[in-house]
N, C-alpha and C positions, 0 to 999 in steps of 0.2 A: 350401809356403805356411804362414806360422806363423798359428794361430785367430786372433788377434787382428785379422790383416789381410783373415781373409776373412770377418770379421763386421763390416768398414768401411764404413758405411753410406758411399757414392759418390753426389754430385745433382751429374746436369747439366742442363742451358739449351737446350733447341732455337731453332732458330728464331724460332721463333713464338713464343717467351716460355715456355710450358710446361716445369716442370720436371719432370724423372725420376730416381726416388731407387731406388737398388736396394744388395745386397749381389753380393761377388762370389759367391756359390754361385749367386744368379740368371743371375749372367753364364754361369755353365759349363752351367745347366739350360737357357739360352738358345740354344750352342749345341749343345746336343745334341739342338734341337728339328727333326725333320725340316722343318714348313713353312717356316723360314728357310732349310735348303740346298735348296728348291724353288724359292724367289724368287732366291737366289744362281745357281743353277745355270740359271736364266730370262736370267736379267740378263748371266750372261757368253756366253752362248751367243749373244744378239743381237752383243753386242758382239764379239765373236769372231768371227761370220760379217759384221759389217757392211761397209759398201765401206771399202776402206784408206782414203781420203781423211779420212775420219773416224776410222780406228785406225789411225794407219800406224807403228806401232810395229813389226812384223814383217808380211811380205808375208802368208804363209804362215795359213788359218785356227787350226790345230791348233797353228803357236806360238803363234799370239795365247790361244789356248785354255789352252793351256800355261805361259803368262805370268802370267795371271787366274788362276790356279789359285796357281800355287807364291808369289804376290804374299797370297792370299786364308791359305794355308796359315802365312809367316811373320805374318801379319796376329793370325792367332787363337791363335796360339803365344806371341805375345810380350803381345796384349792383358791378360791377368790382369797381369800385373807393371805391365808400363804403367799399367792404369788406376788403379792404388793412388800409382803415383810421381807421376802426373801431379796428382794429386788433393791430395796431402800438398803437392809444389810449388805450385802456384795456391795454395793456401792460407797457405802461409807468407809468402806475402805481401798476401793481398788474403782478404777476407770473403765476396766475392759470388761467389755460384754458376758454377764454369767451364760455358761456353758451348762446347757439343760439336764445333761445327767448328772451335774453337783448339785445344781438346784432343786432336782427333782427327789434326789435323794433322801431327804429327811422327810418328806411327805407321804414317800414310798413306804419307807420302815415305820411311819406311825401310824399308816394305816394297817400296814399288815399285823403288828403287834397288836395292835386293838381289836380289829378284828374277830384275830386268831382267840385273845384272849375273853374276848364275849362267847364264841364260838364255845370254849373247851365248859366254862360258868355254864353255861345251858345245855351242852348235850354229853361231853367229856371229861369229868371236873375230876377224873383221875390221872388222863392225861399229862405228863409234863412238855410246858410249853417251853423249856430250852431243848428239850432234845428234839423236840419237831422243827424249830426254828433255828435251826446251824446256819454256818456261814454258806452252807451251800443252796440252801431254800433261799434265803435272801439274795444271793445273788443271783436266781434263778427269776423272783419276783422282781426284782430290779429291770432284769434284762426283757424281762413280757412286758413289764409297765413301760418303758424306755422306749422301746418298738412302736407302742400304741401312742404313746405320746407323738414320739419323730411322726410317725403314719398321720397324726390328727393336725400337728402345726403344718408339715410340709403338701399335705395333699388336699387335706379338706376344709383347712384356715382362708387359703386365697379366695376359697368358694365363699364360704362365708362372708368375708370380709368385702367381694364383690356384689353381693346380693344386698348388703346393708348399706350401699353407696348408692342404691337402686334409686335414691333421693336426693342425686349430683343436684347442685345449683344449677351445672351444666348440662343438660341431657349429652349420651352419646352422637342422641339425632339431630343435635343443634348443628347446625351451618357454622366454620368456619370463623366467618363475618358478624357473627351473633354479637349484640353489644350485652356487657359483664351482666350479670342479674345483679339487682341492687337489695342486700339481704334486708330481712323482715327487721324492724326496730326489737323485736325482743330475740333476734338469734344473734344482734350485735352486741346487747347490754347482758354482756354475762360476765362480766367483770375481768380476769386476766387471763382468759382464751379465746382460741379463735375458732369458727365454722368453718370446714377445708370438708369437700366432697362429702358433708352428711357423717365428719365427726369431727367431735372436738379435740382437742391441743394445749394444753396448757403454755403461756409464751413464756413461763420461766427455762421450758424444758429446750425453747428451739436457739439453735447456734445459728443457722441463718436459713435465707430458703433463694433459691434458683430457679428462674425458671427457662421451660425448654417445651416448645411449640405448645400445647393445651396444655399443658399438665407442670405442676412445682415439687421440685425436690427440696421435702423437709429434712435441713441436716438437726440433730439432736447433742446436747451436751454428753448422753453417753454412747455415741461413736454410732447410733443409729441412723439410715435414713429412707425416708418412706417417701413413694411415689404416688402423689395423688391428683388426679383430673382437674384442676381448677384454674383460674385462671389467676395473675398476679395483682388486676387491680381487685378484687374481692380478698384476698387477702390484706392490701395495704387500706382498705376501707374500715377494716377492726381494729386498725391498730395506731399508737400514737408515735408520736419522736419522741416520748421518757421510754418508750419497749426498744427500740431501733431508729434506722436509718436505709431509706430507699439511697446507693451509691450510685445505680444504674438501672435503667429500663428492666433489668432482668435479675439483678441483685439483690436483695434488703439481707443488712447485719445487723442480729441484736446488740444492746449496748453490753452486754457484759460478754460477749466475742471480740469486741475492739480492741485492737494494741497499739497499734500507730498508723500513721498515713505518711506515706512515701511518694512523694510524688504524686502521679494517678492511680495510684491504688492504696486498698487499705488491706493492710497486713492483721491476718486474726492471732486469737491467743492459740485457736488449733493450728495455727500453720497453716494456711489461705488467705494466698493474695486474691482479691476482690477487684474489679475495675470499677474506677471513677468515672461518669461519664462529665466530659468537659462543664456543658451546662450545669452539671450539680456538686461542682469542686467548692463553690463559696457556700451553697446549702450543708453538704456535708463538715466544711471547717466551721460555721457556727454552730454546727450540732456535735463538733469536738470540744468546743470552748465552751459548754454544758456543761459536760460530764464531771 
């Protein structure tokens, strides 16, 4: 997996509207989280012993066990790739946030279809695999896989994702008054990202960043935005005036968010007025007569 893709900030859309923005290093810390193979291995084992009328995909417990298993195994093998491809496609054609049961969808059916279909090659090769596979199994594996997924981004992601921050620039135990940490020469020379709370960023990806008491909201070009512990001069330390522009104390717009400047404020291409702070009205209009 080459860096650039695995420091791809990925938002998706649940349900309920909520969106969840992660990198993939979170994905692989995800799964290497025991309580998610406690809930998985919860979840298949009902379904695995349940009455066939409701999994009647193999008579047998231990296939059905066997099924969920090597279904669950091409599942997380092919996830990393997947979720980068799926993400770049949605995108190439549309702006808004992919919504995780469109997403998940084709990863779901080609697990299961593979699966099933090693399954029947090794133990049922008289079996036909459309009649076991109707529209109604599949929407049945959809909706188990769908649940454990919502369950894995919305409950046990944040956990994750806070345990790998475990490595703030900032500790939580820092004082207030703490002056910024001055990051190490090889975590600034990493060529077009940034160090923010113990992960990376790529800055093609960020629309601008705010900040608000310790901590900076990264807004993203795909309507993402992520809150992390850091402070603003450690970000504007990685970064040059060809990436952005600091407008104010608590401001910086990248240059390909910019549209115009009115006055004291600059107006973005999303629709964000930005304040100019008086002292940095001539710094900011030479770094317009740049671009």
């Amino acid at each position: 997996m080459k860096s650039d893709e695995s420091e791809q900030v990925i938002t998706l859309q649940i349900l309920s509207g909520r969106k969840v923005s992660f990198v993939l290093d979170d994905l692989k810390a995800l799964f290497r989280s025991w309580r998610l193979w406690c809930v998985v291995a919860l979840g298949y084992s009902v379904i695995a012993t349940s009455n066939p009328i409701f999994s009647p995909s193999f008579e047998l417990h231990s296939t059905r066990m066997a099924f969920w298993i090597l279904a669950c195994v091409i599942y997380v093998v092919c996830s990393l790739s997947y979720a980068t491809l799926a993400h770049r496609v949605w995108h190439r054609f549309t702006d808004r946030t992919l919504p995780l049961i469109v997403g998940a969808i084709p990863l779901i059916l080609f697990s299961t279809y593979l699966s099933m279909m090693l399954l029947v090659l090794l133990l049922e090769p008289d079996l036909d695999i459309c009649c076991v596979l109707d529209w109604r199994t599949n929407l049945r594996n959809i909706f188990v896989s769908h649940i454990m997924e919502t369950f894995a981004l919305v409950w046990l992601l944040p956990d994750i994702q806070k345990a790998r921050k475990s490595k703030l620039l900032v500790p939580e135990s820092e004082p207030e008054d703490a002056p910024d940490r001055q990051p190490d020469a090889d975590e600034t020379d990493i060529g077009e990202t940034v160090l923010l709370a113990g992960q990376r960023f790529p800055l093609q990806t960020l629309r601008r960043v705010s900040a608000a008491e310790h901590h900076l909201n990264l807004h993203f070009h795909d309507g993402a935005e992520i809150k992390v512990r850091e402070r603003m001069g450690t970000f504007l330390q990685q970064v040059k005036q060809g990436h952005g522009i600091q407008t104010h104390r608590s401001h910086w717009l990248s240059k390909s968010d910019f549209l115009n400047l009115e006055g004291g404020v600059v107006v973005t291409r999303s629709g964000s007025e930005i304040p100019v702070a008086r002292g940095r009205i001539s710094e900011v209009i030479n770094w317009i007569n740049t671009l």
